[in-house]
C-alpha positions in Angstrom: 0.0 0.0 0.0 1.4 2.9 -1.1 1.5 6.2 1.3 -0.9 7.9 -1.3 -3.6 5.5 -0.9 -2.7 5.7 3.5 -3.4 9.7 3.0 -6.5 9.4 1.0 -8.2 7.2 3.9 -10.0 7.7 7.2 -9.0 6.6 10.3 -11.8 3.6 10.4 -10.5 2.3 6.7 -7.3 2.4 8.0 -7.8 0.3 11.2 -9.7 -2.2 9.1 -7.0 -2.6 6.2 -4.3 -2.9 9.6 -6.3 -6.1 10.7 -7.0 -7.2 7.2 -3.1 -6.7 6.7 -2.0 -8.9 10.2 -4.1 -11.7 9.1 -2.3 -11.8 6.0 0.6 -11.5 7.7 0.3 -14.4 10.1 -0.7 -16.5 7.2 2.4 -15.9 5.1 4.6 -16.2 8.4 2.9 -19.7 8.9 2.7 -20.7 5.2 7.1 -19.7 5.3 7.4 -22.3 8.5 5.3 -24.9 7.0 7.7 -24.5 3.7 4.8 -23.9 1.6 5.0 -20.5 0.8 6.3 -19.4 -2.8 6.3 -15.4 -2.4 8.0 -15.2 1.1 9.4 -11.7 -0.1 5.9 -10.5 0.3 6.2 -10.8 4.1 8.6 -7.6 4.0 6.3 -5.2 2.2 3.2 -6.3 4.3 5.3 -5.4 7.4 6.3 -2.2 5.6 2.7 -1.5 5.1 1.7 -1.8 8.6 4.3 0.4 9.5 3.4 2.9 7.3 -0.6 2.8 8.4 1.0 3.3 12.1 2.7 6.4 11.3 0.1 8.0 9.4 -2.3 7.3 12.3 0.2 8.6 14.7 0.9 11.5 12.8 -2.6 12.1 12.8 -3.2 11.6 16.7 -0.6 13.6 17.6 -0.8 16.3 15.1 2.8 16.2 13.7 1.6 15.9 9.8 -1.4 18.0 9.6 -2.8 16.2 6.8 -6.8 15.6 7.2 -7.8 12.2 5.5 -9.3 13.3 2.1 -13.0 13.2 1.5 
């Protein structure tokens, strides 16, 4: 997910595509140990996406951005 698409959402999309996003990544983390995983590179941008949708909604709590989610 792309920092774009974070911006352009509310708060409510956001926490919703986080647990959408940990599910996914708990099933490529157990799909890697089981050894049937193909795309285990995939596990690194999920966790960069969740990072990403934690700093935006930090940002946001705390005021350091500014940027309103766009309606």
């Amino acid at each position: 997910m792309k920092i774009d698409e974070i911006d352009s959402k509310t708060d409510s999309e956001l926490a919703y595509d986080l647990g959408q996003m940990r599910k996914e990544l708990f099933d490529l983390r157990f799909s890697a140990v089981a050894g049937s995983s193909s795309n285990t590179a995939q596990i690194k941008v999920i966790r960069r996406s969740i990072a990403r949708v934690h700093t935006v909604l930090h940002e946001r709590r705390s005021g350091i951005h500014g940027k309103a989610p766009k309606q």
